[in-house]
N, C-alpha and C positions, 0 to 999 in steps of 0.2 A: 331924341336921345333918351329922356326918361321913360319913354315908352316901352324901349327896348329894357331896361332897366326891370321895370315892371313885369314884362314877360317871362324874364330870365328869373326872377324870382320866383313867380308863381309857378313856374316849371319845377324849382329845384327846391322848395319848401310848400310843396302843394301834397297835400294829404294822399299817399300811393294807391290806395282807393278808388283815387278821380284822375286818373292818368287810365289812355286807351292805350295801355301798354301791358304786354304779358310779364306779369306778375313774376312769376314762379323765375326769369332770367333777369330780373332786376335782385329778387333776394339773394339768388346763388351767386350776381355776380358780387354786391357788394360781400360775402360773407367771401370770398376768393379772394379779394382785395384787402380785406380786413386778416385774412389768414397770410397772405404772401407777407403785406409788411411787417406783419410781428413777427414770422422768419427771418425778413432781413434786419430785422430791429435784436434778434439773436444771435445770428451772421457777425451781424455790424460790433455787435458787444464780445464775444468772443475774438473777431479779429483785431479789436482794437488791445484787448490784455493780449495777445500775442503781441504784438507790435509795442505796447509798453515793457513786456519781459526781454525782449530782442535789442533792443534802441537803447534802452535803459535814461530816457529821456534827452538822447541826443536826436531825435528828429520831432518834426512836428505831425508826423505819422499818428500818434493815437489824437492829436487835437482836431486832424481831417476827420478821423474818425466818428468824434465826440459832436462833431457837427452837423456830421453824416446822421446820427444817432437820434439827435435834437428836432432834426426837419424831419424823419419818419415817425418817430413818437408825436409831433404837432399833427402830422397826416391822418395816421392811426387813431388818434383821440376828434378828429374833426369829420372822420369818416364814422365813428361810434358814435358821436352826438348826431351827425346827421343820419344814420338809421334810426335812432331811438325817438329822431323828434316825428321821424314820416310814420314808424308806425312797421320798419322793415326788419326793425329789431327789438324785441321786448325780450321780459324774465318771464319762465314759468315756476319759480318757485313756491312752494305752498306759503309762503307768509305773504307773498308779494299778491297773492288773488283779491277781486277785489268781491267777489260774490262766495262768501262764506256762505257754510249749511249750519243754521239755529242748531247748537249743539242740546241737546235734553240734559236739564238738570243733576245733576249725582245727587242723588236721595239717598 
């Protein structure tokens, strides 16, 4: 049992580098995955103010919602931590580099 434990781990927190797997449809798929739920995480939140403006809190319609809401924003942020821990998702923003060019002095 903790063997299989151990497999399962080093599969799914193993640096994407060292996997004999094609690269390029592991990126696109988690970023598909990462883009569908924040859709329904938009979906989710506008149909739930529709359903709060309709109801006028006579059902528990926005609270399914609100729940609904809760378990794809945990999804969403555990699918973001897990590309950014393998390496499937990084920033390119200029402050964020980590190899700057020695800028010359202003004389």
């Amino acid at each position: 049992h903790r063997g299989t434990t151990n497999a399962v781990s080093t599969v799914l927190f193993q640096p994407i580098a060292t996997l004999n797997l094609p690269i390029g449809h592991l990126y696109m798929a988690l970023k598909i995955a990462i883009i569908v739920l924040f859709l329904l995480l938009v979906v989710s939140l506008f149909t739930s103010f529709t359903f709060l403006m309709k109801d006028k809190g006579g059902t528990r319609r926005t609270w399914y919602h609100l729940s609904f809401r809760l378990v794809i924003a945990t999804l969403l942020m555990i699918l973001l931590i897990y590309g950014v821990y393998t390496g499937q998702l990084g920033s390119n923003a200029p402050w964020d580099q980590h190899n700057f060019e020695a800028r010359p002095s202003q004389q």
